[in-house]
GUSE-949022 format. One record per residue: x, y, z of N, C-alpha, C in turn; residue number from 1. Coordinates in Angstrom, 2 decimals. Layout:
<nodes>
+---------+---------+---------+---------+---------+---------+---------+---------+---------+------+
!      nx !      ny !      nz !     cax !     cay !     caz !      cx !      cy !      cz ! firo !
+---------+---------+---------+---------+---------+---------+---------+---------+---------+------+
!       X !       Y !       Z !       X !       Y !       Z !       X !       Y !       Z !  NUM !
...
+---------+---------+---------+---------+---------+---------+---------+---------+---------+------+
</nodes>
This chain:
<nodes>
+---------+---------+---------+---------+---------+---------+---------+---------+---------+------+
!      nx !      ny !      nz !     cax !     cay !     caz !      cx !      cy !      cz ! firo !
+---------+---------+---------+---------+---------+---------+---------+---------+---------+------+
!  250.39 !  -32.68 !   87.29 !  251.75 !  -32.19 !   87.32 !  252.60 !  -32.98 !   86.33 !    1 !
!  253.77 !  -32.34 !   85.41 !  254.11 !  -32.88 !   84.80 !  255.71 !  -33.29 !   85.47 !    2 !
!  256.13 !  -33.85 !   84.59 !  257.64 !  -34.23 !   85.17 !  258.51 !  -34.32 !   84.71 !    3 !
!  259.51 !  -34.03 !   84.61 !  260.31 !  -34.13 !   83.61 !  262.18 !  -34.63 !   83.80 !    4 !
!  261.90 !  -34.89 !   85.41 !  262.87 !  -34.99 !   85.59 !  263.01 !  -36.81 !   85.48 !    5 !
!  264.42 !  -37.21 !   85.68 !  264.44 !  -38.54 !   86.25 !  265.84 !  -38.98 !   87.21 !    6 !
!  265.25 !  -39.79 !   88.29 !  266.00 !  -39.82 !   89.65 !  266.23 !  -38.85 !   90.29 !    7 !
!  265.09 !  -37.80 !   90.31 !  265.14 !  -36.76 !   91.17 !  266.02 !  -35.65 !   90.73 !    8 !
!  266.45 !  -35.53 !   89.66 !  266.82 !  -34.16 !   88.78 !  265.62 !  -33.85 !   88.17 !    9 !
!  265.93 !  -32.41 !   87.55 !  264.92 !  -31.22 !   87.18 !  265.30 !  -31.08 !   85.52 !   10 !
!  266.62 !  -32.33 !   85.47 !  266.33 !  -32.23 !   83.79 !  265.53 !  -32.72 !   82.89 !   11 !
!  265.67 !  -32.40 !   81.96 !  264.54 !  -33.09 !   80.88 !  265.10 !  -34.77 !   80.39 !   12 !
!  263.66 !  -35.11 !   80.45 !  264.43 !  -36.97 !   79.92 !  264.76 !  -37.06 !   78.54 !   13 !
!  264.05 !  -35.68 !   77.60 !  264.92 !  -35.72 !   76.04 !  265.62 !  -34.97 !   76.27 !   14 !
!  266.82 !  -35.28 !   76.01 !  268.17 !  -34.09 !   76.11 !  268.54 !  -33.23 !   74.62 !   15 !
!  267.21 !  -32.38 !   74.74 !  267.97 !  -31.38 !   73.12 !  269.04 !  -31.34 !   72.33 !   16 !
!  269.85 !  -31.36 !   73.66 !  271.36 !  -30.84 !   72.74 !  271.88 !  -32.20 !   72.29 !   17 !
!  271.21 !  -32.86 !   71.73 !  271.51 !  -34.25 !   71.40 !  271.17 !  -33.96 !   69.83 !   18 !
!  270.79 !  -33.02 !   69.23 !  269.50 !  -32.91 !   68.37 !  270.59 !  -32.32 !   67.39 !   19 !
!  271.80 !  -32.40 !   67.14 !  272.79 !  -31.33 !   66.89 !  273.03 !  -31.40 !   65.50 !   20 !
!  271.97 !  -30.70 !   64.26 !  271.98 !  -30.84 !   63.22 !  273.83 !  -30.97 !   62.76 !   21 !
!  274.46 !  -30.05 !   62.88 !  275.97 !  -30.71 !   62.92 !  276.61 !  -32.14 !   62.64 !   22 !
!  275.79 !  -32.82 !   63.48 !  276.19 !  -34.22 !   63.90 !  275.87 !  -34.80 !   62.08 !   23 !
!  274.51 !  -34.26 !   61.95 !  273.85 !  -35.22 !   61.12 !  274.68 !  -35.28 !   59.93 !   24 !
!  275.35 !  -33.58 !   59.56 !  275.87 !  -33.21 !   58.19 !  277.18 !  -34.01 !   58.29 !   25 !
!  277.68 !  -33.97 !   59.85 !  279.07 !  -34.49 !   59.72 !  279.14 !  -36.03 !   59.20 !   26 !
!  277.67 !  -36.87 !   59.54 !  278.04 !  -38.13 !   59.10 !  277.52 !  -38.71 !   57.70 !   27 !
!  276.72 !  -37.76 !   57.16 !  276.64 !  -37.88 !   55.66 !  277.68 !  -37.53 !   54.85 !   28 !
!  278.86 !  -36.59 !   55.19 !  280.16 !  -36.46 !   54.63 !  280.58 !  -37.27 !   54.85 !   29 !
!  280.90 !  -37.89 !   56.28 !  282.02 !  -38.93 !   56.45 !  281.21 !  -40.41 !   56.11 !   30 !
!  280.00 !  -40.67 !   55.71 !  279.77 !  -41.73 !   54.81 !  279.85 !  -41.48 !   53.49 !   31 !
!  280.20 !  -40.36 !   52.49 !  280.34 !  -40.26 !   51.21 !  281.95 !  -40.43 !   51.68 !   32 !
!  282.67 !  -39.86 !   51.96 !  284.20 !  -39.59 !   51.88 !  284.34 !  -41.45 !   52.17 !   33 !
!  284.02 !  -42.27 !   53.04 !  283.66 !  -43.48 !   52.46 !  283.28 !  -44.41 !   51.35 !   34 !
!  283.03 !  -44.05 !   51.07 !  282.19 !  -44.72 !   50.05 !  283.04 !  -44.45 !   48.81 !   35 !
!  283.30 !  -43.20 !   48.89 !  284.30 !  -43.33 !   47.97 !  285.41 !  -43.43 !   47.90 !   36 !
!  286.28 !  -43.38 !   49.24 !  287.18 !  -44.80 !   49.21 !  287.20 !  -45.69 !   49.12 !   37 !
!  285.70 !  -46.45 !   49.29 !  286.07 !  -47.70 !   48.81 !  285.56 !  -48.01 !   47.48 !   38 !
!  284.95 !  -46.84 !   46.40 !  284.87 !  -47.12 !   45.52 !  286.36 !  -46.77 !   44.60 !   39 !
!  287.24 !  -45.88 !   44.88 !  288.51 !  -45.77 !   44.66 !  289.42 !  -46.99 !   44.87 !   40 !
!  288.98 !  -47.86 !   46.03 !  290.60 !  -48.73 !   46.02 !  289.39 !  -49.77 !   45.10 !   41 !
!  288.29 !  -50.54 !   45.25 !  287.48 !  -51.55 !   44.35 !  288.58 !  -50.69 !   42.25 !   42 !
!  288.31 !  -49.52 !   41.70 !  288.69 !  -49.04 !   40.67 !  290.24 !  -49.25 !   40.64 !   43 !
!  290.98 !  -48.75 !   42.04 !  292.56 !  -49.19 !   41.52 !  292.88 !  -51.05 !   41.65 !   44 !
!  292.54 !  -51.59 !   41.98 !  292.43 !  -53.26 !   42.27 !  291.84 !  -53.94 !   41.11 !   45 !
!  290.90 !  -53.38 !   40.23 !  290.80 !  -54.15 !   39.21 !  290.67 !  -53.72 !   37.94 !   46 !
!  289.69 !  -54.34 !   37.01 !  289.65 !  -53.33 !   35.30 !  288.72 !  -52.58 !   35.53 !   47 !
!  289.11 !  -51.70 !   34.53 !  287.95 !  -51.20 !   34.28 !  286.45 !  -51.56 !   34.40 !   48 !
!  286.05 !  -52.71 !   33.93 !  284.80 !  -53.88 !   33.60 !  284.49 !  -54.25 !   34.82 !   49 !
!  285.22 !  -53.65 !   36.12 !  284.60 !  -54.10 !   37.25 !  283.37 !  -53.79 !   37.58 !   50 !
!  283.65 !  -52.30 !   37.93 !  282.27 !  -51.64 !   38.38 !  281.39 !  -50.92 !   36.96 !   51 !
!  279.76 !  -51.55 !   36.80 !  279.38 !  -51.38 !   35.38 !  278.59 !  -50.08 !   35.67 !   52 !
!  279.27 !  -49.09 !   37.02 !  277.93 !  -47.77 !   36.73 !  278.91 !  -46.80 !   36.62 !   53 !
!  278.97 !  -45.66 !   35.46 !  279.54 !  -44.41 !   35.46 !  280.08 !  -43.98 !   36.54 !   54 !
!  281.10 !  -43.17 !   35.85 !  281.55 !  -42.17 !   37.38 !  280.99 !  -41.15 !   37.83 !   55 !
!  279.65 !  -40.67 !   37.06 !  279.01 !  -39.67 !   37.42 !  278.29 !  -40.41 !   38.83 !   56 !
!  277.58 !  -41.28 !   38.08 !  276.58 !  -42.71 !   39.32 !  277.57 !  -42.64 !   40.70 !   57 !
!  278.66 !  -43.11 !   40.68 !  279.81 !  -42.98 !   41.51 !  279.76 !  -42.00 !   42.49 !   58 !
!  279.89 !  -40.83 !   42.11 !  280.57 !  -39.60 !   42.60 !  278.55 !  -39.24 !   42.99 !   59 !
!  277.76 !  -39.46 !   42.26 !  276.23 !  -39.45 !   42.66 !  275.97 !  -39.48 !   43.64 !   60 !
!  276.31 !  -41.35 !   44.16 !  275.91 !  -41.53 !   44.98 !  276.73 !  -40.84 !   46.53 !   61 !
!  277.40 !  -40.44 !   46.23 !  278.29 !  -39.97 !   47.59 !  278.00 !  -38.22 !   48.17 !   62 !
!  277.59 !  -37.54 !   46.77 !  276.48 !  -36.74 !   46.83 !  275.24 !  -36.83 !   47.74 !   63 !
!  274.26 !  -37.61 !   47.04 !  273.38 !  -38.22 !   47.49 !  273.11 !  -38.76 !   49.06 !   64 !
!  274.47 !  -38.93 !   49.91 !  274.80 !  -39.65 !   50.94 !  275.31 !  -37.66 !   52.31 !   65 !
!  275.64 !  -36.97 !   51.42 !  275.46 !  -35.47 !   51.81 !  274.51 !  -35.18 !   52.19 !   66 !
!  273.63 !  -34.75 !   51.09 !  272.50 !  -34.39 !   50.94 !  271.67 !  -35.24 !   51.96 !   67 !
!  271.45 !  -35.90 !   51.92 !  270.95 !  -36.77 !   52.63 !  271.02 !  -36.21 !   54.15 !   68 !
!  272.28 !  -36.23 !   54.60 !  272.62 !  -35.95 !   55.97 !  272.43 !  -34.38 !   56.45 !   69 !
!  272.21 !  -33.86 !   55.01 !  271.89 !  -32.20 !   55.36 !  270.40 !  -32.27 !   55.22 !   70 !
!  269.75 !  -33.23 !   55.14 !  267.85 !  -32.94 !   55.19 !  267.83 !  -33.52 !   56.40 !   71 !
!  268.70 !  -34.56 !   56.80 !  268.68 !  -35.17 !   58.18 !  268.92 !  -33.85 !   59.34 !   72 !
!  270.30 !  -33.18 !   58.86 !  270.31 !  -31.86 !   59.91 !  268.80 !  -30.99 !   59.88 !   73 !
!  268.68 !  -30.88 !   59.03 !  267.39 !  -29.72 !   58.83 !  266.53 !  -30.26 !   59.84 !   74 !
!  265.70 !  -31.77 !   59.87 !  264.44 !  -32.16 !   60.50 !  264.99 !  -31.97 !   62.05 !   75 !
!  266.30 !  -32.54 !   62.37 !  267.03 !  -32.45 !   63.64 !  266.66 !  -30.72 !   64.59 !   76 !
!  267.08 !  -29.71 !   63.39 !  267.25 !  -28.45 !   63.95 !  265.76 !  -27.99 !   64.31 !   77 !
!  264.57 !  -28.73 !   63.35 !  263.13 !  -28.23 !   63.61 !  262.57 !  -29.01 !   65.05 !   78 !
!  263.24 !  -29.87 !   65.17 !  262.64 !  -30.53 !   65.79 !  263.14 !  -30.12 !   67.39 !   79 !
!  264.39 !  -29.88 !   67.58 !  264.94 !  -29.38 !   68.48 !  264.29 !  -27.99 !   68.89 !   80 !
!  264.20 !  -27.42 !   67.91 !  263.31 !  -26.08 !   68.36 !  262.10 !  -26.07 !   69.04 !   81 !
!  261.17 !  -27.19 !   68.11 !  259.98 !  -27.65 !   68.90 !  259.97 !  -28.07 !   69.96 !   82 !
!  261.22 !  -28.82 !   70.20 !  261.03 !  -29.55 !   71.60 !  261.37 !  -28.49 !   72.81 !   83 !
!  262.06 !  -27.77 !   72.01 !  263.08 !  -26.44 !   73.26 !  261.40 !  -25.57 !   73.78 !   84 !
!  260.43 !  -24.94 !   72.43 !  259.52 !  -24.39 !   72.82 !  258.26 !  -25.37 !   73.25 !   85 !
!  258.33 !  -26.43 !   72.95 !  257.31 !  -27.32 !   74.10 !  257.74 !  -27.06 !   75.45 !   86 !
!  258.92 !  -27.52 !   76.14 !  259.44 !  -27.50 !   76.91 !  259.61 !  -26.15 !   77.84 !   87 !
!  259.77 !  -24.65 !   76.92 !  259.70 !  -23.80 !   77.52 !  257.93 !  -23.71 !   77.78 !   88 !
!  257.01 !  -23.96 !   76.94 !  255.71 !  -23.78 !   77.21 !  255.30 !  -24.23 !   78.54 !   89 !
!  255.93 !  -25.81 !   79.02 !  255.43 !  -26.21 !   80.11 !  256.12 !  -26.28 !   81.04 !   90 !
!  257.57 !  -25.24 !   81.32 !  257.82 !  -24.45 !   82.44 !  256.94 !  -23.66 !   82.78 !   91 !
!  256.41 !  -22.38 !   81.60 !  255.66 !  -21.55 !   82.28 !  254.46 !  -21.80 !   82.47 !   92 !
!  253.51 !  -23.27 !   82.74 !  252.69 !  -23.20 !   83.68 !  252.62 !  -22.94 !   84.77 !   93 !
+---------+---------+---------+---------+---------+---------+---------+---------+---------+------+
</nodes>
């Protein structure tokens, strides 16, 4: 017999809706929208000669910090599915 509950509930001990690709995209934006505030106030505070990588590199990496959080949503949403149809599989035993 399997089990899935804990302290005598019938819920599951992984809670899916935890899995909320959403979450993931929201915090790869709100670590670029970071990042480049603080690469904005580091550029208004000193020379030019401060920071020695392009503004493409710049604006890159905060990209990069997106993206990131949208491959993070993606594995989240597969994985949630899997777990939803594991889970429905071993109700209907």
């Amino acid at each position: 017999m399997v089990s899935f509950g804990r302290g005598g509930h019938d819920t599951p001990s992984v809670d899916i809706w935890r899995l909320d690709p959403r979450i993931c995209i929201l915090q790869g934006v709100m670590g670029a929208l970071g990042y480049w505030m603080m690469v904005g106030m580091a550029l208004s505070q000193s020379n030019s000669e401060f920071l020695s990588e392009g503004p493409i590199l710049l604006v890159g990496k905060g990209v990069l910090l997106i993206a990131t959080g949208g491959l993070a949503g993606l594995i989240a949403q597969q994985n949630r599915r899997c777990l939803h149809e594991e889970i429905y599989a071993l109700e209907r035993r």
